[in-house]
ZAMARKOL-787645 format. One record per residue (C-alpha): x, y, z; residue number from 0. Coordinates in nm, 4 decimals. Last residue first. Example, Ala and Ser with C-alpha at 12.3 -4.5 7.8 and 13.67 -1.06 7.14 Angstrom:
BEGIN
VEXBA          x          y          z   pos
VEXBA     1.3670    -0.1060     0.7140     1
VEXBA     1.2300    -0.4500     0.7800     0
***
This chain:
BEGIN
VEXBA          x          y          z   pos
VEXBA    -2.4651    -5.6185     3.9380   356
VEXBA    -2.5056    -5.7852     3.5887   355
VEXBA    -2.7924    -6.0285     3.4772   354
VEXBA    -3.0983    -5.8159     3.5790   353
VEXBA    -3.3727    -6.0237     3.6026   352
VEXBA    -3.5707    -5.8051     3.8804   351
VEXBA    -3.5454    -6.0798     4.1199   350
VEXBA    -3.1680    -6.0841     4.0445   349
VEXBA    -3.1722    -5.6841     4.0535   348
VEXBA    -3.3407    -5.6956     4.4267   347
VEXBA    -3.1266    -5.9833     4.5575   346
VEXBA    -2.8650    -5.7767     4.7782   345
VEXBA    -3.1725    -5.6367     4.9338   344
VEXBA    -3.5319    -5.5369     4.8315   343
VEXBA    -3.6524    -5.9051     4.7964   342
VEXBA    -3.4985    -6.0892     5.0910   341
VEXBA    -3.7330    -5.8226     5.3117   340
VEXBA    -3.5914    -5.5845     5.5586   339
VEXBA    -3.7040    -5.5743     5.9963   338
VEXBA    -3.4256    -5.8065     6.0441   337
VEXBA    -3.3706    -5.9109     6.4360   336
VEXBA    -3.0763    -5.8205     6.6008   335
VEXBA    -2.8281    -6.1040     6.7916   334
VEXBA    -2.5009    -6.0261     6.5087   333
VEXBA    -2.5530    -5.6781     6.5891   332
VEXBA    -2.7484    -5.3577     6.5885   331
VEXBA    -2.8469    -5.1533     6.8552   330
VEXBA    -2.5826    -5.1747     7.0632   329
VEXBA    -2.3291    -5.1738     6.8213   328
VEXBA    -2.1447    -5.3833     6.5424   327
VEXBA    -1.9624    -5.2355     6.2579   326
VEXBA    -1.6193    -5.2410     6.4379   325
VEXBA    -1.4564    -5.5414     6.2566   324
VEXBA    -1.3960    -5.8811     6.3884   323
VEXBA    -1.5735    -6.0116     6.6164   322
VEXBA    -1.6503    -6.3305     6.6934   321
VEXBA    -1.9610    -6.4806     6.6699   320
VEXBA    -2.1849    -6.5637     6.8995   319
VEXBA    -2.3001    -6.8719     7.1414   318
VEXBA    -2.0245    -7.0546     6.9369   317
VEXBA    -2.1220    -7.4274     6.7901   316
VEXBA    -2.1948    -7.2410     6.4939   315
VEXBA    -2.4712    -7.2051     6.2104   314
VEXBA    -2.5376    -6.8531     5.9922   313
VEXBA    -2.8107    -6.8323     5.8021   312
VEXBA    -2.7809    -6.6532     5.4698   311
VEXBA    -3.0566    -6.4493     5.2045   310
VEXBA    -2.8208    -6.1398     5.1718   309
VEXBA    -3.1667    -5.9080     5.2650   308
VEXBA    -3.2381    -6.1638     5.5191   307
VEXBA    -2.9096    -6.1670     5.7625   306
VEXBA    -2.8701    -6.4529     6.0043   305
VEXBA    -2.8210    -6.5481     6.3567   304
VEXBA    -2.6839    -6.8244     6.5884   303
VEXBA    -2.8827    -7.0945     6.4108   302
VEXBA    -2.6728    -7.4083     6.5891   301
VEXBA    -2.4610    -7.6331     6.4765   300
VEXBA    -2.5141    -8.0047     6.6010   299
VEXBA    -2.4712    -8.1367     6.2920   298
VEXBA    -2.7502    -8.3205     6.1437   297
VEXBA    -3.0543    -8.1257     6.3225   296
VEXBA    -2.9147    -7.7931     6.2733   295
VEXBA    -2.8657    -7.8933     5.9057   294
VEXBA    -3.2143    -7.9510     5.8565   293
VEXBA    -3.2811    -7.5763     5.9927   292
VEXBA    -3.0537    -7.4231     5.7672   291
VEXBA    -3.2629    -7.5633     5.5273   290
VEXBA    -3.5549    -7.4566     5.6296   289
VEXBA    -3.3441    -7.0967     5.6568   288
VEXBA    -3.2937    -7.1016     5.2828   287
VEXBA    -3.6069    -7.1799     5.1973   286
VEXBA    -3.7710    -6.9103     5.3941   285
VEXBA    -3.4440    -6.6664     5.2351   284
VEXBA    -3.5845    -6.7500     4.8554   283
VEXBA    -3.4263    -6.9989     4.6787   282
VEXBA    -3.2575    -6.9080     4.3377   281
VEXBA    -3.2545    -7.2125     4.0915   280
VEXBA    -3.6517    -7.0659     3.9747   279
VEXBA    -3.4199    -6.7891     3.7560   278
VEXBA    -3.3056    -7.1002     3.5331   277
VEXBA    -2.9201    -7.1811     3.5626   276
VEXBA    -2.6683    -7.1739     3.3078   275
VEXBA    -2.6351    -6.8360     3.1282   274
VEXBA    -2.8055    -6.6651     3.4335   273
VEXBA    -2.4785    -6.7948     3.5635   272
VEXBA    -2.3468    -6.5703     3.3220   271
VEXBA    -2.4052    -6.2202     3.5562   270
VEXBA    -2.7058    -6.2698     3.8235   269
VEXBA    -2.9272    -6.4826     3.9844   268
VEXBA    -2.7797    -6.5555     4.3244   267
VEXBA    -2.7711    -6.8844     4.4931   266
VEXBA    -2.8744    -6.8535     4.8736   265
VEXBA    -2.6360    -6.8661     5.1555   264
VEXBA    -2.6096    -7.0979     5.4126   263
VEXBA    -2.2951    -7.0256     5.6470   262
VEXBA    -2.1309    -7.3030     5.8808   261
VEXBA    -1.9122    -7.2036     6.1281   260
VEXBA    -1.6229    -7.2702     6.3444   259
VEXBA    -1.5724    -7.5361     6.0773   258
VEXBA    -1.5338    -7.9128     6.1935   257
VEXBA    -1.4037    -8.0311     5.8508   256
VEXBA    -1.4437    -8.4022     5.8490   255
VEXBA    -1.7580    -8.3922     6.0652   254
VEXBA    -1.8632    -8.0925     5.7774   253
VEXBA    -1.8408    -8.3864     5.5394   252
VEXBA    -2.0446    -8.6046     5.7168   251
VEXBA    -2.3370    -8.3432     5.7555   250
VEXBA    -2.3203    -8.2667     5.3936   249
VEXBA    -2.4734    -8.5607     5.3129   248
VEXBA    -2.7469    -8.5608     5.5826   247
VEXBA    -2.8458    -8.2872     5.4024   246
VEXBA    -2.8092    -8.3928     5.0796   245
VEXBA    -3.0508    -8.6146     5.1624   244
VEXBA    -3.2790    -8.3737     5.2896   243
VEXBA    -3.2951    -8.2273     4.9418   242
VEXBA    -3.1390    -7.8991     4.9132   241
VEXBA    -2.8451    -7.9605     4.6731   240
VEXBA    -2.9821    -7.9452     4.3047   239
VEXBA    -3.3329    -7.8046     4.2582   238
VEXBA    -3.2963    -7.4943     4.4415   237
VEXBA    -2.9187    -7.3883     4.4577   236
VEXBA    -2.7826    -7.3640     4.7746   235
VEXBA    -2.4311    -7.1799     4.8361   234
VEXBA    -2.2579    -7.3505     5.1360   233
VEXBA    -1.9849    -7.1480     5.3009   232
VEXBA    -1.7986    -7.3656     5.5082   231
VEXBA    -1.5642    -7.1519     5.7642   230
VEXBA    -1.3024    -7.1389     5.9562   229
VEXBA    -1.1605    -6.9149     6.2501   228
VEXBA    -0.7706    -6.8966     6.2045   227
VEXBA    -0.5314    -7.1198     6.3971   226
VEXBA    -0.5892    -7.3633     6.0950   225
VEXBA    -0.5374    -7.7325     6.1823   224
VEXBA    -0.9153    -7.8088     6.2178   223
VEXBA    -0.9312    -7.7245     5.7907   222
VEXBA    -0.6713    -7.9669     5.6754   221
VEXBA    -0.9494    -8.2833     5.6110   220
VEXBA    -1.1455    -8.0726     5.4127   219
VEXBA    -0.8760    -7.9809     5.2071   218
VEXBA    -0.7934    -8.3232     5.1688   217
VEXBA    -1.1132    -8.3593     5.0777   216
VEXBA    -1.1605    -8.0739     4.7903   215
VEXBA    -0.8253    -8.2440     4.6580   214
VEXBA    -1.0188    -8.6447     4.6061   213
VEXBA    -1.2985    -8.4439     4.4495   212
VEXBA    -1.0897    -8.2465     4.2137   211
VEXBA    -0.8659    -8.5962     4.0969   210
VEXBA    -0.8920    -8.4468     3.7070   209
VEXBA    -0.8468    -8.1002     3.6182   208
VEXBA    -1.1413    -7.9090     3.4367   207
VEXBA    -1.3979    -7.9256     3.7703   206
VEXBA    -1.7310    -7.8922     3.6743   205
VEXBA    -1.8702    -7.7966     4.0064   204
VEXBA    -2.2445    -7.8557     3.9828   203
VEXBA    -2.2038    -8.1542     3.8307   202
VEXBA    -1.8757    -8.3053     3.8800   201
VEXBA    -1.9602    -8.2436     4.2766   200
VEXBA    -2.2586    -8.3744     4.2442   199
VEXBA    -2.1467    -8.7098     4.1659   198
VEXBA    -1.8382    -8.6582     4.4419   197
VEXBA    -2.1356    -8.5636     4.6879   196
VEXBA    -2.2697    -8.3608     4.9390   195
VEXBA    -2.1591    -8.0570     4.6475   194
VEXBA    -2.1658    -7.7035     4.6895   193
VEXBA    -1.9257    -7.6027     4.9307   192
VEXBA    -1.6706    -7.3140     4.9113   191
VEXBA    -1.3984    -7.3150     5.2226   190
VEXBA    -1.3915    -6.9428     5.4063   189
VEXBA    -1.0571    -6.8234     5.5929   188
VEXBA    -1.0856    -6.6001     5.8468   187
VEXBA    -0.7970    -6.3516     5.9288   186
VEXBA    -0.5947    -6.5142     5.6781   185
VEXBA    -0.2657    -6.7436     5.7920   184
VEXBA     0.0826    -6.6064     5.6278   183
VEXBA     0.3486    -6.8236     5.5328   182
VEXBA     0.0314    -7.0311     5.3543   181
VEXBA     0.2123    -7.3897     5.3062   180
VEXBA    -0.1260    -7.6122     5.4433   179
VEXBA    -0.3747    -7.3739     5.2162   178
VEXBA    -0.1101    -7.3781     4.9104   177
VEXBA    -0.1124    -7.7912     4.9274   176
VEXBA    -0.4799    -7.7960     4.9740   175
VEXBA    -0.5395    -7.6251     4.6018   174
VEXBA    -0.8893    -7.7258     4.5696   173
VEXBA    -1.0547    -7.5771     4.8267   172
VEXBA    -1.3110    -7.3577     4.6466   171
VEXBA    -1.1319    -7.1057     4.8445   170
VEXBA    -1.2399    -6.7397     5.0382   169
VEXBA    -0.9685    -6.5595     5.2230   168
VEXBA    -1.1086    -6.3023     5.4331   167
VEXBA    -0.8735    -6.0512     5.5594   166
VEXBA    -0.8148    -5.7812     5.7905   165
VEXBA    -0.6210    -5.4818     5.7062   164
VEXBA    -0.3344    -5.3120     5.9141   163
VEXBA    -0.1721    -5.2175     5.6222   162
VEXBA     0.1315    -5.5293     5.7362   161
VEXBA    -0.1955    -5.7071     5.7422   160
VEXBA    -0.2700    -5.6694     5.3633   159
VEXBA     0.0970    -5.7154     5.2837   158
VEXBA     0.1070    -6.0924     5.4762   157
VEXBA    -0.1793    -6.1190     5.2807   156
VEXBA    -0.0292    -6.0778     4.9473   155
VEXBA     0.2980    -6.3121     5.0789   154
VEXBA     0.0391    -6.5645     5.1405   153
VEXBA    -0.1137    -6.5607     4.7771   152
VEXBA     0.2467    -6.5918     4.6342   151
VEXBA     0.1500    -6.8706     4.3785   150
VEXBA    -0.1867    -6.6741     4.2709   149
VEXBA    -0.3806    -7.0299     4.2254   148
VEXBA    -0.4705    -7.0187     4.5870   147
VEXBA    -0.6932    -6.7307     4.4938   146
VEXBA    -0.9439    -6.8822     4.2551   145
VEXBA    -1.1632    -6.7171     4.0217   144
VEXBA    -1.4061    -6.4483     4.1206   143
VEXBA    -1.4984    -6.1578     4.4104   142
VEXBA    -1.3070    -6.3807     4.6930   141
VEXBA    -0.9834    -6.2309     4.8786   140
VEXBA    -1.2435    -5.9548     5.0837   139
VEXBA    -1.0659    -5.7023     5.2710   138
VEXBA    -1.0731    -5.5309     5.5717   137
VEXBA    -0.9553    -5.1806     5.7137   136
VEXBA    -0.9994    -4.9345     5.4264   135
VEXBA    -0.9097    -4.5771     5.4731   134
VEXBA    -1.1103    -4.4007     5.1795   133
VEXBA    -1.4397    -4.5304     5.3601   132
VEXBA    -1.3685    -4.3660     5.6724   131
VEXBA    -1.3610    -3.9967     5.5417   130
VEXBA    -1.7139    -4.1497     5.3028   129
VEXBA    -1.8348    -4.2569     5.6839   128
VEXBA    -1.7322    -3.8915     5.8140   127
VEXBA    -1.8573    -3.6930     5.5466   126
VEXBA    -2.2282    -3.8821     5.6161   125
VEXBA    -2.3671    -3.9227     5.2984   124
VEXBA    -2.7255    -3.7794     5.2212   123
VEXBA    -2.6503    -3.5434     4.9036   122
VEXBA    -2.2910    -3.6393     4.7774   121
VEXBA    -2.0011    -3.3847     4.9001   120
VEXBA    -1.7200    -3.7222     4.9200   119
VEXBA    -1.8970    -4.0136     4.7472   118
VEXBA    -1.7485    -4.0159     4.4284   117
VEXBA    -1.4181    -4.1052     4.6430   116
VEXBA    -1.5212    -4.4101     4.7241   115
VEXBA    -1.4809    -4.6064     4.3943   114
VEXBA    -1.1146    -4.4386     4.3613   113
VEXBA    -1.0464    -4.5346     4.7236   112
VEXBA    -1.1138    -4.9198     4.6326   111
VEXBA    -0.8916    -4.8980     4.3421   110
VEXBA    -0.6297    -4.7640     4.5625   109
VEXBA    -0.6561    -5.0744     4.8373   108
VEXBA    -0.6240    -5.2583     4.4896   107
VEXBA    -0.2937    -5.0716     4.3776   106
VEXBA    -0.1250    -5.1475     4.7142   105
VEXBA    -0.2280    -5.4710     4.7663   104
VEXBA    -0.1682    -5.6335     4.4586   103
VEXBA     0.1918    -5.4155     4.3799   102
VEXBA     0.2831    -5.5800     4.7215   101
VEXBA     0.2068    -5.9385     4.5989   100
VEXBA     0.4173    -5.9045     4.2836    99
VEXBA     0.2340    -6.0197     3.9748    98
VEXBA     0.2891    -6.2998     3.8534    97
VEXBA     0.1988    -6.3916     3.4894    96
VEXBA     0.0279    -6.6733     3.2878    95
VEXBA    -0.1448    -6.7535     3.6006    94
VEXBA    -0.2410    -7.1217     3.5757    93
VEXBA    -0.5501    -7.3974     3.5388    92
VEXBA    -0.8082    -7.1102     3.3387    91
VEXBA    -0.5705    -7.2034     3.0647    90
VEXBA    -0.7375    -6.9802     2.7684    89
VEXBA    -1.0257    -7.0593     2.5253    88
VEXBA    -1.2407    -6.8227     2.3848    87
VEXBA    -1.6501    -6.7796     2.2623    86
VEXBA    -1.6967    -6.5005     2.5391    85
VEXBA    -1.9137    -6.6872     2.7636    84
VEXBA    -1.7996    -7.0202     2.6575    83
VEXBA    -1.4540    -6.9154     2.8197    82
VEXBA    -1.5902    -6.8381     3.1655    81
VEXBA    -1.6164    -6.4461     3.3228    80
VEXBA    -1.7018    -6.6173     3.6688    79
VEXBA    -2.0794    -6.5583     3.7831    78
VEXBA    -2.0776    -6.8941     3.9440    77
VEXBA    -2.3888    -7.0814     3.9541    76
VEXBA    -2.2710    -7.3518     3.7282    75
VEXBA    -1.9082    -7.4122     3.8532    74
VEXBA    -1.6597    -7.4042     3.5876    73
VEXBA    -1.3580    -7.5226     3.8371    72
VEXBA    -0.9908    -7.4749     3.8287    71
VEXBA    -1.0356    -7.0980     3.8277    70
VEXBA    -0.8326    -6.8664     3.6315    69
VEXBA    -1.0529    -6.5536     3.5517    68
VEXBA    -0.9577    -6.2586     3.7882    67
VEXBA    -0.6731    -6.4533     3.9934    66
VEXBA    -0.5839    -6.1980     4.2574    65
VEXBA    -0.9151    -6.1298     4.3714    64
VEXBA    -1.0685    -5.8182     4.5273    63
VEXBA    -1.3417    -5.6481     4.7364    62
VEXBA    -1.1737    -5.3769     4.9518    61
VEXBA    -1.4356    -5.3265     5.2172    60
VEXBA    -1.4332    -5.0009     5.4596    59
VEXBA    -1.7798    -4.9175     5.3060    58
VEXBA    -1.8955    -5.3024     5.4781    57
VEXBA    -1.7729    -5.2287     5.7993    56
VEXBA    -1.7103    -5.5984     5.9091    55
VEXBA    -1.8532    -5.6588     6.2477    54
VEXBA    -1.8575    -6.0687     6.2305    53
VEXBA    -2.1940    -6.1719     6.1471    52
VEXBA    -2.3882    -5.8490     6.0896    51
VEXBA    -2.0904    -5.6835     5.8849    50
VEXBA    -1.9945    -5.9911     5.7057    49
VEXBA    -2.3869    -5.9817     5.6379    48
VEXBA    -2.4283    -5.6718     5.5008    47
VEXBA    -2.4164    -5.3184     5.6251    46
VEXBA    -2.6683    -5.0742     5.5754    45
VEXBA    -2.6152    -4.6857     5.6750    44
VEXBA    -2.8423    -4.5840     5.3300    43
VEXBA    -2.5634    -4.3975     5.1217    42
VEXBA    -2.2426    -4.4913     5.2513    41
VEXBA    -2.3522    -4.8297     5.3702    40
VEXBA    -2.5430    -4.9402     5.0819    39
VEXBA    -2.3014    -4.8315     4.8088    38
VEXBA    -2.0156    -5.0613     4.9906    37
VEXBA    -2.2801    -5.3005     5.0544    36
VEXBA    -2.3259    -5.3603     4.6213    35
VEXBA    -1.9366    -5.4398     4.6336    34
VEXBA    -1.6891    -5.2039     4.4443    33
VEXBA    -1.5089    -5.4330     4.2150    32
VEXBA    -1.1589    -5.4916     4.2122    31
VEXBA    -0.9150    -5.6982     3.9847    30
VEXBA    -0.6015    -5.9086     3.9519    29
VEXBA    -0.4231    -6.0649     3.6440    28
VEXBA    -0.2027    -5.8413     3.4894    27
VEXBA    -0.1758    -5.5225     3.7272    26
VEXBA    -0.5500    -5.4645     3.8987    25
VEXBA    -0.8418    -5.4270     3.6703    24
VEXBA    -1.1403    -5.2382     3.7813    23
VEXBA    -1.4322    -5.5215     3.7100    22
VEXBA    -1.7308    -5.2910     3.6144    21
VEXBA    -1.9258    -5.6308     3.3726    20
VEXBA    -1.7559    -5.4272     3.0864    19
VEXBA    -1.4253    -5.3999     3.2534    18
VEXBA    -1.4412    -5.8102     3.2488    17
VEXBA    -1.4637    -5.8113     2.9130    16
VEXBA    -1.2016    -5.5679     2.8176    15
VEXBA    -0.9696    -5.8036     3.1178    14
VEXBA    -1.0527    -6.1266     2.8797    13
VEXBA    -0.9729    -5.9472     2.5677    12
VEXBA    -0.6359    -5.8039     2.6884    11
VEXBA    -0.5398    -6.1787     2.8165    10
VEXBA    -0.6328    -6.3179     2.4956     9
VEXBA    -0.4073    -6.0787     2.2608     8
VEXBA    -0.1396    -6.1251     2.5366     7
VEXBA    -0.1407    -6.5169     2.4858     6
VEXBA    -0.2098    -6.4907     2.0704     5
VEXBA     0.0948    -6.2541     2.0610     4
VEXBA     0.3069    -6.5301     2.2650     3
VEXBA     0.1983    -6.7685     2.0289     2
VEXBA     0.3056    -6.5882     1.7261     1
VEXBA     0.6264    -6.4758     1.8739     0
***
């Protein structure tokens, strides 16, 4: 009884925390956060990159996870709720519940509407985006921890499409044995890379389990059998993965991988990776596209647009994206210039020193 006391007594202090940082919790171990694009859309008509790249209408955006802080990786620039932060130990390596996947769905889609709603009669919102905000059509399986360590994480999107929702699974890709048994294929599904190398790799990744490097591979190796389009989201971090080297690094593993694209985001500032890294870690979108520019000339992917105020650069061997979501139209798409800075965007608060959203 004792042990099972300390368990719950963990669990509740873990979801307090996270309600602090404006997590909405979900059942007993998933959670939703209202994304900073959800705000800019309904109140300034700005969509962020998802919404550049592939169409997706960023107030229509359910922003979830289904494994709030289990994570088989303590990654340095992550903004995960981790156990030094709070001065507590759990196993981050397993759910200690289950949830069921249609509970997920249904109570997270609500979540969402609950955020949204405030915006119904506010000053400058168009009724008819805050109408189109309550009916959610994508959603985002990223926010923090790791999904593939929810057991039934293909059941849960099965139930996302079944609600005519779109989905983004995004995976530090070490669980390659739930990516190849999925019953149910994302829309997209997005592979986390931050390491050219297994020495970095225990760096900048951390990993608590043993043989991490040897998984991310495999993983690596699976992606060209997905139906889905892939992707290799690389997250830079100034000072540790932006050499030229690493470069060339990354180059060989993407031959492994052959994504349909390649995005190259910046590190962001913000939550307790400010615990870990030094404001100077974030690079600024010039830096960012240099780089992007490097790995033009190692792959064979191409710039085929990017998004300033999110500080990415989007690579393919596709003359465009495909789309995915409606946000797209003549005047603004995936081929439009940015007229915003990197500094008054999804990065303002970081550059400000803010450590929570």
């Amino acid at each position: 009884m004792v042990v099972s006391s300390f368990r719950i007594d963990t669990l509740s202090k873990i979801m307090q925390e996270m309600e602090k940082q404006k997590y909405h919790i979900v059942g007993s171990h998933s959670a939703y956060k209202k994304c900073h694009w959800t705000h800019e859309a309904l109140t300034e008509g700005r969509y962020c990159y998802k919404g550049k790249f592939y169409g997706i209408e960023s107030h229509r955006c359910v922003q979830m996870t289904p494994t709030a802080a289990w994570c088989w990786f303590r990654c340095i620039h992550c903004w995960r709720l981790e156990p030094e932060d709070i001065g507590m130990e759990w196993d981050e390596t397993k759910l200690p519940i289950t949830d069921d996947p249609e509970y997920i769905a249904e109570k997270s889609i609500e979540e969402h509407r609950k955020a949204v709603s405030g915006y119904f009669g506010r000053q400058g919102v168009d009724p008819n985006m805050a109408k189109e905000a309550s009916n959610p059509a994508h959603v985002a399986i990223s926010l923090t921890g790791e999904p593939t360590l929810y057991e039934r994480l293909g059941e849960l999107i099965k139930e996302y499409h079944k609600r005519g929702l779109t989905t983004f699974l995004v995976t530090s890709g070490i669980r390659p044995d739930v990516l190849a048994s999925l019953e149910e294929e994302p829309t997209q599904l997005f592979v986390s890379l931050q390491a050219p190398n297994e020495k970095k790799h225990k760096l900048i990744n951390r990993p608590i389990i043993a043989n991490s490097w040897n998984l991310f591979m495999k993983t690596l190796e699976i992606l060209p059998s997905f139906s889905s389009p892939t992707v290799i989201r690389m997250t830079m971090i100034k000072g540790f993965n932006m050499s030229e080297e690493d470069a060339k690094e990354f180059a060989q593993l993407l031959k492994i991988a052959m994504p349909t694209y390649i995005e190259i985001k910046s590190y962001m500032h913000v939550g307790p990776s400010t615990l870990r890294l030094s404001k100077d870690a974030m690079p600024r979108h010039n830096e960012i596209r240099e780089f992007a520019k490097l790995m033009e000339k190692y792959t064979g992917y191409k710039i085929i647009s990017e998004h300033v105020p999110s500080r990415i650069v989007l690579l393919s061997k596709l003359e465009k994206p495909i789309q995915i979501g409606n946000a797209w139209t003549t005047k603004w798409n995936w081929s439009s210039k940015d007229i915003e800075d990197d500094i008054n965007g999804e990065y303002r608060e970081a550059e400000l020193g803010c450590t929570e959203e």
